[in-house]
C-alpha positions as a Markdown table, in Angstrom:
| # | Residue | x | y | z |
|---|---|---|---|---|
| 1 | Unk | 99.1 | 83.3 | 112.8 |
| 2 | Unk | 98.0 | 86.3 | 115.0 |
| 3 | Unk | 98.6 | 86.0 | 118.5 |
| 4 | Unk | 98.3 | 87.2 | 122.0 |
| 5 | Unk | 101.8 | 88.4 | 123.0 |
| 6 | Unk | 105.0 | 87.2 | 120.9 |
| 7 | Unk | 108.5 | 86.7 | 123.1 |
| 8 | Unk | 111.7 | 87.0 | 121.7 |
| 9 | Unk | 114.5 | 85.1 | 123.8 |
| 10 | Unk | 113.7 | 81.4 | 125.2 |
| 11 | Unk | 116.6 | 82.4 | 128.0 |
| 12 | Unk | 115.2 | 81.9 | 131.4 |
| 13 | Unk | 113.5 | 85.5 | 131.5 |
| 14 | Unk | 111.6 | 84.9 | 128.0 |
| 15 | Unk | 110.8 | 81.3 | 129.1 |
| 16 | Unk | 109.2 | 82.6 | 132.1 |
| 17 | Unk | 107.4 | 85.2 | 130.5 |
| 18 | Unk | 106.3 | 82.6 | 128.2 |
| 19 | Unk | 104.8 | 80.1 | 131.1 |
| 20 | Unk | 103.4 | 83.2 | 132.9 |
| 21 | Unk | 101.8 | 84.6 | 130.1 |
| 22 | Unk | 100.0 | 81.2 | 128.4 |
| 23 | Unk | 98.9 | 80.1 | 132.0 |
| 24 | Unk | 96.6 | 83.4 | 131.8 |
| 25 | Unk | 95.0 | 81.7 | 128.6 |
| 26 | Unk | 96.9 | 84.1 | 126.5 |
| 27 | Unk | 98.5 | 83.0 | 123.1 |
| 28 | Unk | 101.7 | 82.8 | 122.9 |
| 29 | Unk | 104.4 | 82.7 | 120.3 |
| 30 | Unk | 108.1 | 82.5 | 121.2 |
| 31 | Unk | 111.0 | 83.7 | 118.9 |
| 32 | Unk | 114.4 | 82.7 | 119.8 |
| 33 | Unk | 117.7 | 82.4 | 117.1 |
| 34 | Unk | 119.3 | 79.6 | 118.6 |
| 35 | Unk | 118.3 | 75.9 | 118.7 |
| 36 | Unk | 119.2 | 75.6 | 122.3 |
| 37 | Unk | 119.6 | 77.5 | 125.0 |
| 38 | Unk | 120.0 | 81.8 | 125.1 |
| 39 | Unk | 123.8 | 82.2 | 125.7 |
| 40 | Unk | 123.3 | 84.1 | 128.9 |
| 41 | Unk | 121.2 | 81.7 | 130.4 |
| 42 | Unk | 123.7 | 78.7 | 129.8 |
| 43 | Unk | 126.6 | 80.3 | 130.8 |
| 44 | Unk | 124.7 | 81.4 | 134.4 |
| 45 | Unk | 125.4 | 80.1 | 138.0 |
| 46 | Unk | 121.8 | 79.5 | 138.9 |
| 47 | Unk | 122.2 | 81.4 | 142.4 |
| 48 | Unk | 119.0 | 82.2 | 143.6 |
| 49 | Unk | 119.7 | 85.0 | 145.8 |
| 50 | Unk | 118.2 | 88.4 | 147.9 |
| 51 | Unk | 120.3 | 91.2 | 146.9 |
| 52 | Unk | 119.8 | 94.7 | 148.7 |
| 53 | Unk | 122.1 | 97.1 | 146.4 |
| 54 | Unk | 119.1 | 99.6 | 146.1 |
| 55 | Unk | 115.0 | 99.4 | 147.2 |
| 56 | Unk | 114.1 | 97.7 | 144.3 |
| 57 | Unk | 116.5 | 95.4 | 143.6 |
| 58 | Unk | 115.5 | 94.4 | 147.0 |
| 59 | Unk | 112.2 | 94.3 | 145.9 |
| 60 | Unk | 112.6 | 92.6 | 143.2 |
| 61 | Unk | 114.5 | 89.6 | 143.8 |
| 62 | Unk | 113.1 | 88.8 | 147.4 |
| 63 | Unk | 109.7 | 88.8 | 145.2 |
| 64 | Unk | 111.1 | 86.5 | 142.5 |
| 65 | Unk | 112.8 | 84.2 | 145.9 |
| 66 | Unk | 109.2 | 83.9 | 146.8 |
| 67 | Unk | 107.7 | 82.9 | 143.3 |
| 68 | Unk | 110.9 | 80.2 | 143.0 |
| 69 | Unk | 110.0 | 78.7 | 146.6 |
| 70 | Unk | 106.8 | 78.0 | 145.3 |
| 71 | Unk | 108.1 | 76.7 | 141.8 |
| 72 | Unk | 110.2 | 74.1 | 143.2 |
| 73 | Unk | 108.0 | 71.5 | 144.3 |
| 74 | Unk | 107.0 | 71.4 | 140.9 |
| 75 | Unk | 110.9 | 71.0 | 139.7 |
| 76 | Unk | 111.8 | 68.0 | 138.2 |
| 77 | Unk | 114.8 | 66.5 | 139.8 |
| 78 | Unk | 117.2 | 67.2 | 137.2 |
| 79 | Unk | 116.6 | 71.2 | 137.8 |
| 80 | Unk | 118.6 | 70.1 | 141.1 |
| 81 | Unk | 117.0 | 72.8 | 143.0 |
| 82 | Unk | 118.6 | 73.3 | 146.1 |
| 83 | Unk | 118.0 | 75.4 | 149.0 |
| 84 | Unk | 121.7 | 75.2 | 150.5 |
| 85 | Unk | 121.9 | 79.2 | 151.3 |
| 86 | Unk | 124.4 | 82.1 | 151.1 |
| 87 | Unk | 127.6 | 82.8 | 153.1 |
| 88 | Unk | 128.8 | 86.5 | 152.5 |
| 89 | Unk | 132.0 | 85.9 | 154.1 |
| 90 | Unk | 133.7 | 89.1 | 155.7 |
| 91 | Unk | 137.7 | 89.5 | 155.7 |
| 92 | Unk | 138.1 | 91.8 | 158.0 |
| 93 | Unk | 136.1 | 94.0 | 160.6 |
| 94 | Unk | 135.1 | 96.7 | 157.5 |
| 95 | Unk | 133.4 | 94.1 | 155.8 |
| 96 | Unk | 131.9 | 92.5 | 159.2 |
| 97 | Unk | 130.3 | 96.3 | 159.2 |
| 98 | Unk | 128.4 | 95.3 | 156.5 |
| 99 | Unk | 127.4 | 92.0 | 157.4 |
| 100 | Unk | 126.0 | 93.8 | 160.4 |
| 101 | Unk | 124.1 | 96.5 | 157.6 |
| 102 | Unk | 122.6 | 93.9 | 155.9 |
| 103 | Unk | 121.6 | 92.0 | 158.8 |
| 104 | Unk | 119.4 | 94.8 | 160.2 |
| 105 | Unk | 118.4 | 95.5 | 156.7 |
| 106 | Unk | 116.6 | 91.6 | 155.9 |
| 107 | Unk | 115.1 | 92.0 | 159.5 |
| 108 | Unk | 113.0 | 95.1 | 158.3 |
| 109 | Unk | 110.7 | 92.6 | 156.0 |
| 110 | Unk | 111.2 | 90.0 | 158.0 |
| 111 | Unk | 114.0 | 88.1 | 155.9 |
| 112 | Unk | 115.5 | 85.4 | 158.2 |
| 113 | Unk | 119.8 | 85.9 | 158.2 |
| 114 | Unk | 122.3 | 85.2 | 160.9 |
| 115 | Unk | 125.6 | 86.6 | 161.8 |
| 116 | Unk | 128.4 | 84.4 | 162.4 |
| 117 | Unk | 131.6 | 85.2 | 163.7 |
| 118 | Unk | 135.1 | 83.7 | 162.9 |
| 119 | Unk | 134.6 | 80.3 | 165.4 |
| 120 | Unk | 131.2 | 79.7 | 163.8 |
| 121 | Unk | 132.4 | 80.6 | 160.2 |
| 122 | Unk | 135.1 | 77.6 | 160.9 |
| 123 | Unk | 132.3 | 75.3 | 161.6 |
| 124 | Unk | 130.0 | 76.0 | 158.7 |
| 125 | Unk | 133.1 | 76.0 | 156.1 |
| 126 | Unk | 135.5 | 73.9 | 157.2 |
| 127 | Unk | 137.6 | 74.2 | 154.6 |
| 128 | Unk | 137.4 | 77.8 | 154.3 |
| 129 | Unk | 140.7 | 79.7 | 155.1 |
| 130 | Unk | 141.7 | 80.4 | 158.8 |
| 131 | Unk | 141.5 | 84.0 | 159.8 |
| 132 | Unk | 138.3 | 85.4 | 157.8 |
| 133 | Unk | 136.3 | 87.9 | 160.3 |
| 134 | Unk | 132.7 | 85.7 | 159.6 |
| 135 | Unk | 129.9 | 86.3 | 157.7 |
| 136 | Unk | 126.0 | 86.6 | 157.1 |
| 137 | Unk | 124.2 | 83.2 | 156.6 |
| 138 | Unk | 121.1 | 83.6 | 154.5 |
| 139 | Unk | 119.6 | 80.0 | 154.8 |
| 140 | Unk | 116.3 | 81.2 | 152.6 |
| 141 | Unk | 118.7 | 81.4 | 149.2 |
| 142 | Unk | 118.7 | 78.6 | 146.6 |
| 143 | Unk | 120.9 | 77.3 | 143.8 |
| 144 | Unk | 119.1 | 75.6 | 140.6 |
| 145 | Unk | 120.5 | 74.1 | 137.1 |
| 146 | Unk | 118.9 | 76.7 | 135.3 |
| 147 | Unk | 119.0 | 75.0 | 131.9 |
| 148 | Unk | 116.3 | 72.4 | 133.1 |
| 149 | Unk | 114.6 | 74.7 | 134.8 |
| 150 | Unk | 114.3 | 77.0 | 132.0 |
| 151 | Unk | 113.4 | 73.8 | 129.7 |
| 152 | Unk | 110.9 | 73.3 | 131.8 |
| 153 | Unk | 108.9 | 76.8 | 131.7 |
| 154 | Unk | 109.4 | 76.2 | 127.9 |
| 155 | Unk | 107.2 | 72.8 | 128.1 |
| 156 | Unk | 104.9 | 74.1 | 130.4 |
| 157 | Unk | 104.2 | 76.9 | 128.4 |
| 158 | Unk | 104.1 | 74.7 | 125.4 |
| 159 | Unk | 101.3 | 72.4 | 127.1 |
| 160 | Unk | 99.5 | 75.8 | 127.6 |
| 161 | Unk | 99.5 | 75.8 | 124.2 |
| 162 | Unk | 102.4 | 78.3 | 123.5 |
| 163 | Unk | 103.9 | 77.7 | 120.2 |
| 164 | Unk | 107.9 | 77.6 | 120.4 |
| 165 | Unk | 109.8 | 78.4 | 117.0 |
| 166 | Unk | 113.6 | 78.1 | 117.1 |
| 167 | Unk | 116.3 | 79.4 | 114.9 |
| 168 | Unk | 114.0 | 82.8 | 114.3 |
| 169 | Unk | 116.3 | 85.6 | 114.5 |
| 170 | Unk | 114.2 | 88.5 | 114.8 |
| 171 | Unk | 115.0 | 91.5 | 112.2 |
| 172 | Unk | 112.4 | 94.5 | 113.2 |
| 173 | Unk | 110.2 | 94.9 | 115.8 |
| 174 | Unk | 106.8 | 97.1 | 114.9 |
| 175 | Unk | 104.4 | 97.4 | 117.5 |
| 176 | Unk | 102.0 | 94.4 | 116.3 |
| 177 | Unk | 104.4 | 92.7 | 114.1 |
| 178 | Unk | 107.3 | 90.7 | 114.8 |
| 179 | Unk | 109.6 | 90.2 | 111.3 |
| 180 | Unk | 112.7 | 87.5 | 111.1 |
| 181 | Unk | 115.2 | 87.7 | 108.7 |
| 182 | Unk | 114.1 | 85.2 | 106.8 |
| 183 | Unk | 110.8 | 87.2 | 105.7 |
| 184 | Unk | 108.7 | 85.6 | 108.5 |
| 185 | Unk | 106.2 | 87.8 | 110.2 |
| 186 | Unk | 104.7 | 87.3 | 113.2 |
| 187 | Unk | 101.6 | 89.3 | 113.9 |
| 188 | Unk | 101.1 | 89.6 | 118.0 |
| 189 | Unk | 99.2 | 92.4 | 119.7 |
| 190 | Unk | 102.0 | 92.5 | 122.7 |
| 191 | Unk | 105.3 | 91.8 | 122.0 |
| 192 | Unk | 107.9 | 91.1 | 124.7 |
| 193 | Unk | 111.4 | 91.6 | 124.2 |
| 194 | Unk | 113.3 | 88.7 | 126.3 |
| 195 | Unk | 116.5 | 88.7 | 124.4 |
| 196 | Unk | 119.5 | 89.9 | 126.9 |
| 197 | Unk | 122.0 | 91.2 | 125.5 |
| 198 | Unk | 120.2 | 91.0 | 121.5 |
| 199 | Unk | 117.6 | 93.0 | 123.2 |
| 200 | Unk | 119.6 | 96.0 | 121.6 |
| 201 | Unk | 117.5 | 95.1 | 118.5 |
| 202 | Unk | 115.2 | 98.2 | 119.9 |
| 203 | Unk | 116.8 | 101.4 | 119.5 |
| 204 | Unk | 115.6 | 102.4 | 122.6 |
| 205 | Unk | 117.6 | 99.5 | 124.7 |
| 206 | Unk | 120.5 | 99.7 | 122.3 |
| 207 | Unk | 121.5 | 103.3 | 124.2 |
| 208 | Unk | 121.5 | 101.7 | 127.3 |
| 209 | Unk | 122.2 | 97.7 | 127.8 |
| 210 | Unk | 125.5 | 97.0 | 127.3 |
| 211 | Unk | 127.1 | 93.5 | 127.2 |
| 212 | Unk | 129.5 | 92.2 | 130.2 |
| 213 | Unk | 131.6 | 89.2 | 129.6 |
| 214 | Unk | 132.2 | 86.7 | 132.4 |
| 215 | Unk | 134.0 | 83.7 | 132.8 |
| 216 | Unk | 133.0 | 80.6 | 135.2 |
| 217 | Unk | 134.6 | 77.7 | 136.0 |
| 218 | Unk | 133.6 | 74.2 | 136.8 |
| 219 | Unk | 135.6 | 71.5 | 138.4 |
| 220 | Unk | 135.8 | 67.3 | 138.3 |
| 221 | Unk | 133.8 | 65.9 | 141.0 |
| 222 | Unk | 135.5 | 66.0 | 144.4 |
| 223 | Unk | 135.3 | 65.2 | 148.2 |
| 224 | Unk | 136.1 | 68.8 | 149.2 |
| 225 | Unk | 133.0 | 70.0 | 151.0 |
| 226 | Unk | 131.1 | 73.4 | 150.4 |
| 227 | Unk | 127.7 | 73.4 | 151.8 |
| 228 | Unk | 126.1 | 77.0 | 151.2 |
| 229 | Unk | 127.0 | 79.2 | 147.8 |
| 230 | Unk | 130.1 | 81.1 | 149.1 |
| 231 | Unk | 130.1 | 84.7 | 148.2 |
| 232 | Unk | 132.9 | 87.7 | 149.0 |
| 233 | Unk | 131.2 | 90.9 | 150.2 |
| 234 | Unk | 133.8 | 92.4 | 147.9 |
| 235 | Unk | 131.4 | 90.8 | 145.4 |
| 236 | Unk | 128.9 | 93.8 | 145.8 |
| 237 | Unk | 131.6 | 95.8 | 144.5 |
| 238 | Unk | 132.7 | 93.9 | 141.6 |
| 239 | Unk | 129.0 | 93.6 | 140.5 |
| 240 | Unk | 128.1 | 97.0 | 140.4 |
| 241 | Unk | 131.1 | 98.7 | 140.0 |
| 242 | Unk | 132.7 | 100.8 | 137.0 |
| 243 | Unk | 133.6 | 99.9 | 133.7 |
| 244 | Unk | 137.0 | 98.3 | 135.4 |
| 245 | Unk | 137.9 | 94.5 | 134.8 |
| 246 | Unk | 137.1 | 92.6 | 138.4 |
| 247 | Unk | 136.7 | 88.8 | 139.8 |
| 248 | Unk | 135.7 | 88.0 | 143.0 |
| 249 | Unk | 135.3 | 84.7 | 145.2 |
| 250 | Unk | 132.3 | 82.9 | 144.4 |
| 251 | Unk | 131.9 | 79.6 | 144.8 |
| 252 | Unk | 128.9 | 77.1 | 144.1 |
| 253 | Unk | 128.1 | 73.4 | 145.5 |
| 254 | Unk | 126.5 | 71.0 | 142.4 |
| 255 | Unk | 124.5 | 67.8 | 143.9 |
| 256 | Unk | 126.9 | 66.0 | 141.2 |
| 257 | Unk | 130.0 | 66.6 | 143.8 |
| 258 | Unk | 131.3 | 69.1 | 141.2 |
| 259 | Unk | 132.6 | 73.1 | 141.8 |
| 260 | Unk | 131.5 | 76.0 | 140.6 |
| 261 | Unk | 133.7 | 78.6 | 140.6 |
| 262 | Unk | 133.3 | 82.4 | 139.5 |
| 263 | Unk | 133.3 | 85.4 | 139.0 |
| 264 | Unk | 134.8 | 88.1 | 137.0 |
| 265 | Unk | 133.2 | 91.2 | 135.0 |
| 266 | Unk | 134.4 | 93.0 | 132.6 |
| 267 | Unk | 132.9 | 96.0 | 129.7 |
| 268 | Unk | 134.0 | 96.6 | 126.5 |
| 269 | Unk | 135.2 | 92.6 | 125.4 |
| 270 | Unk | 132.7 | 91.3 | 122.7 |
| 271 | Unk | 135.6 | 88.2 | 122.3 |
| 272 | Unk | 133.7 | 85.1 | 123.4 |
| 273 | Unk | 136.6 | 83.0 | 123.7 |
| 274 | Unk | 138.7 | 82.4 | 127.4 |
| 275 | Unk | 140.8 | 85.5 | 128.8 |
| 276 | Unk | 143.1 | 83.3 | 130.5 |
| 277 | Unk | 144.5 | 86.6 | 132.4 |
| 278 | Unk | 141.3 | 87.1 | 134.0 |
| 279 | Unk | 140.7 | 83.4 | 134.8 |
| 280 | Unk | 144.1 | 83.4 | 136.8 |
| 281 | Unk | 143.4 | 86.0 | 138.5 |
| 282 | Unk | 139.3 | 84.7 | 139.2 |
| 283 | Unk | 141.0 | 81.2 | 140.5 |
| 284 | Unk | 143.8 | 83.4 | 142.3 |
| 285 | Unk | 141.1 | 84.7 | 144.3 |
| 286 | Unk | 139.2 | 81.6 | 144.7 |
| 287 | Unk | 142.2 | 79.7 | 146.5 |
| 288 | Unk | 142.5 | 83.0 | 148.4 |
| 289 | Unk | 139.7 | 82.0 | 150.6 |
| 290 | Unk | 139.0 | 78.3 | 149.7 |
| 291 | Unk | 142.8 | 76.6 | 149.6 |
| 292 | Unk | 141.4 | 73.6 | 149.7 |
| 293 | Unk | 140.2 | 73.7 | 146.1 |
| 294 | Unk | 144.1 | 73.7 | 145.2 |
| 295 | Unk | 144.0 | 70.1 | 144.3 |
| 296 | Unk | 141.0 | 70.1 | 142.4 |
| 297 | Unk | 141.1 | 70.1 | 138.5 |
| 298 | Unk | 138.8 | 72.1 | 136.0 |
| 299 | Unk | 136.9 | 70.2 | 133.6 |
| 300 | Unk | 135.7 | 73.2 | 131.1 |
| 301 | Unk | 135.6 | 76.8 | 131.5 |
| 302 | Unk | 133.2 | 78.9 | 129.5 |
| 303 | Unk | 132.4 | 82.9 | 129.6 |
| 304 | Unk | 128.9 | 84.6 | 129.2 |
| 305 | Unk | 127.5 | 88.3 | 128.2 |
| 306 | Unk | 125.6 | 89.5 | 130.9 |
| 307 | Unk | 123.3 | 92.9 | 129.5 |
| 308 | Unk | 123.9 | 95.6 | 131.8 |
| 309 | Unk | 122.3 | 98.7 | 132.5 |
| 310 | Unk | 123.8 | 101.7 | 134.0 |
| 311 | Unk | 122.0 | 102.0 | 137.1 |
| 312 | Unk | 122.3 | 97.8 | 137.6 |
| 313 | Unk | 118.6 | 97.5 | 137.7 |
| 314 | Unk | 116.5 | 95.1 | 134.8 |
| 315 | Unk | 114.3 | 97.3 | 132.0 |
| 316 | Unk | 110.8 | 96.0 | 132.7 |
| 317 | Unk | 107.6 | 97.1 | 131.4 |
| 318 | Unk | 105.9 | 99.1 | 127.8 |
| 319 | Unk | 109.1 | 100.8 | 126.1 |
| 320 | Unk | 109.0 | 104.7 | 125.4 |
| 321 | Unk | 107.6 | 105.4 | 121.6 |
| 322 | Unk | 105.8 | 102.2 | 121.7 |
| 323 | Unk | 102.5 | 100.8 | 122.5 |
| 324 | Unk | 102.6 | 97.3 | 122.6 |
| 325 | Unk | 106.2 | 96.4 | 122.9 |
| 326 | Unk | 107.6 | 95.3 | 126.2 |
| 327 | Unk | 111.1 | 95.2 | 127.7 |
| 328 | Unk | 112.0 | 92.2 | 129.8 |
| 329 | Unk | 115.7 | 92.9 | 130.0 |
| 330 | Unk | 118.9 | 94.0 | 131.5 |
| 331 | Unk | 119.2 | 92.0 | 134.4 |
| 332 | Unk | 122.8 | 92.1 | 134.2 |
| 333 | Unk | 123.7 | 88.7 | 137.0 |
| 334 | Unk | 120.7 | 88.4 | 138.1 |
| 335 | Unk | 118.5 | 86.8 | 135.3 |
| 336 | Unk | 118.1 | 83.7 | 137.1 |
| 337 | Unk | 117.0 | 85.4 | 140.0 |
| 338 | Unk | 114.6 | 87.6 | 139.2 |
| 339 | Unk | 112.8 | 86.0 | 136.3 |
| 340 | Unk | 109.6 | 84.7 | 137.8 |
| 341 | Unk | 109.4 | 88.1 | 139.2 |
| 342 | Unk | 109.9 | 89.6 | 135.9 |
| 343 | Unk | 107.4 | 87.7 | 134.2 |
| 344 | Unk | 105.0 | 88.7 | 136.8 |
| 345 | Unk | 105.2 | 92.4 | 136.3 |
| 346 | Unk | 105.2 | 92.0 | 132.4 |
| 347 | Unk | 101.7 | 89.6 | 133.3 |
| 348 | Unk | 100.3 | 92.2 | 135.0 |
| 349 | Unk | 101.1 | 95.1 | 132.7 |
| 350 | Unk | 100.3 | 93.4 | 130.1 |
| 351 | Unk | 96.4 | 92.6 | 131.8 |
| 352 | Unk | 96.0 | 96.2 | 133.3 |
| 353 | Unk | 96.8 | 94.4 | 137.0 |
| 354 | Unk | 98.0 | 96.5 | 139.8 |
| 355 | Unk | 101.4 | 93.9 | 140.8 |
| 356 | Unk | 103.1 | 92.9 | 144.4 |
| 357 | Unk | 105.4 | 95.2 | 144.3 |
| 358 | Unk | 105.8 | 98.9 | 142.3 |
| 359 | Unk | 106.6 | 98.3 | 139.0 |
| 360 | Unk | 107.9 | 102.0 | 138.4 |
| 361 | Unk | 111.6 | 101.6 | 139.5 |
| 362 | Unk | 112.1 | 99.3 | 136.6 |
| 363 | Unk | 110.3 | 101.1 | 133.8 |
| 364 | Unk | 112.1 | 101.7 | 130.4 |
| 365 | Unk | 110.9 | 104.8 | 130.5 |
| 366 | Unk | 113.9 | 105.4 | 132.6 |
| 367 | Unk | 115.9 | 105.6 | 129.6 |
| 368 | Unk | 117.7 | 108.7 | 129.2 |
| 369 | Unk | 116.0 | 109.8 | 125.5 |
């Protein structure tokens, strides 16, 4: 069949391209080589969350926030969709400096935050460490089970009429044709490439997304309380940093009374299994600020390749030397995040729309050639 636009990758970004897309009355074929879910998207946290590293990375995920508020009352409870907030919790004074920063910064558009100092810290965490400086509440931030939610953008765009096929690893990309390596060819007039870190199949992204491992942790259920997603500012650092291994504190409430616990980076591992080095020293830090989780056993851990670009913001939009192929990549953590938003742009490139926000900071074209 011919169609509209052909996606490869059913992660969360393709799924949402895929339910954007078909909703416009567009036909839609997605291409994915798994029978389940993309790896990336399985192994995520499901943080929904405002990050202000650069302009548009602001841009960008306050925009997808947005799109997700709206989503949710259409959620089914199983996507557990949660708006339970941020804590970026300050150590010291330096880090309460930037707590201040980013304060200032989300009142510019209007983005509701609140400082909190040690006393008020105490109250919100309780079981927190004694002694941490505060830290900037961001109520408007959500956590969701991003494997429902991205089954359901699948179905949705299926009832559209998208047409899914599974186990179709994709060989060559052409603009207007879409081959697997099982001979198949799949003639679209826009092709979206949704794939993460097997997004490299294009020359073009294979100079500049690179894979980054990470490893997460999840515990048994348990009566030790965290009521916001619990974030180290030291975080920033670890997430856009160099090439060097790092974890940070990170810390997510699940509705099923369970942990979750991350997060550590590193470049240059393309070894799936557990780096038991790195997980003591993730867990290390996690009982560095949140003790009471000393008690509290893991049930699995997993890692996850994250595809990274090398100025930390997604490749969106028409890829250099092409006409009709599209990059929906590179979001490196924030794939969950900034999906909806994603697919939006790609929508409105795709149908000659001017979009919500400028879609030129993201532009593959960026690409060193």
């Amino acid at each position: 069949m011919t169609y509209d636009v052909a996606i490869i990758g059913a992660g969360i970004v393709g799924a949402a391209c895929a339910d954007r897309l078909s909703a416009e009355g567009l036909s839609v074929c997605i291409l994915d080589s798994r029978a389940e879910h993309a790896p990336a998207t399985a192994a995520g946290m499901g943080h929904i969350v405002v990050m202000d590293d650069s302009e548009a990375q602001f841009a960008l995920t306050s925009y997808s926030q947005q799109l997700w508020n709206e989503l949710a009352v259409e959620l089914p409870p199983e996507a557990e969709f949660e708006n339970c907030g941020t804590l970026w919790i300050a150590s010291d004074e330096e880090e309460m400096e930037e707590v201040d920063r980013k304060f200032w910064k989300y009142a510019e558009i209007g983005l509701a935050s609140e400082i909190l100092d040690e006393r008020s810290l105490r109250s919100a965490e309780p079981n927190l460490k004694k002694g941490l400086s505060g830290a900037l509440r961001v109520p408007g931030d959500s956590v969701v089970y991003q494997p429902v939610a991205t089954n359901f953008l699948v179905n949705r765009a299926e009832a559209y009429g998208a047409s899914v096929q599974r186990n179709a690893s994709v060989s060559m990309v052409i603009d207007g044709l879409v081959e697997t390596w099982t001979g198949e060819r799949i003639e679209a007039e826009h092709i979206v490439v949704a794939a993460g870190c097997g997004s490299t199949l294009l020359p073009e992204l294979a100079r500049a997304v690179r894979p980054r491992k990470g490893h997460l942790v999840i515990t048994e259920r348990t009566s030790t309380a965290v009521n916001h997603q619990l974030v180290e500012l030291g975080y920033l650092k670890s997430a856009h940093g160099t090439d060097e291994d790092s974890v940070a504190f990170n810390i997510q409430p699940r509705k099923t009374g369970q942990l979750l616990i991350g997060s550590s980076r590193q470049y240059g591992s393309n070894d799936p299994s557990v780096d038991f080095e790195i997980v003591g020293k993730m867990m290390k830090r996690a009982l560095e600020y949140f003790p009471s989780a000393a008690g509290v056993n893991a049930t699995r851990i997993w890692t996850g390749f994250r595809p990274a670009t090398p100025d930390g913001l997604p490749y969106i939009g028409k890829v250099r030397e092409y006409d009709h192929v599209f990059a929906a990549t590179g979001h490196e953590g924030l794939g969950i995040t900034t999906s909806l938003g994603t697919a939006a742009l790609i929508a409105d490139e795709i149908l000659g729309r001017v979009s919500a926000i400028p879609r030129e900071p993201y532009s593959p074209k960026r690409i060193d050639v």
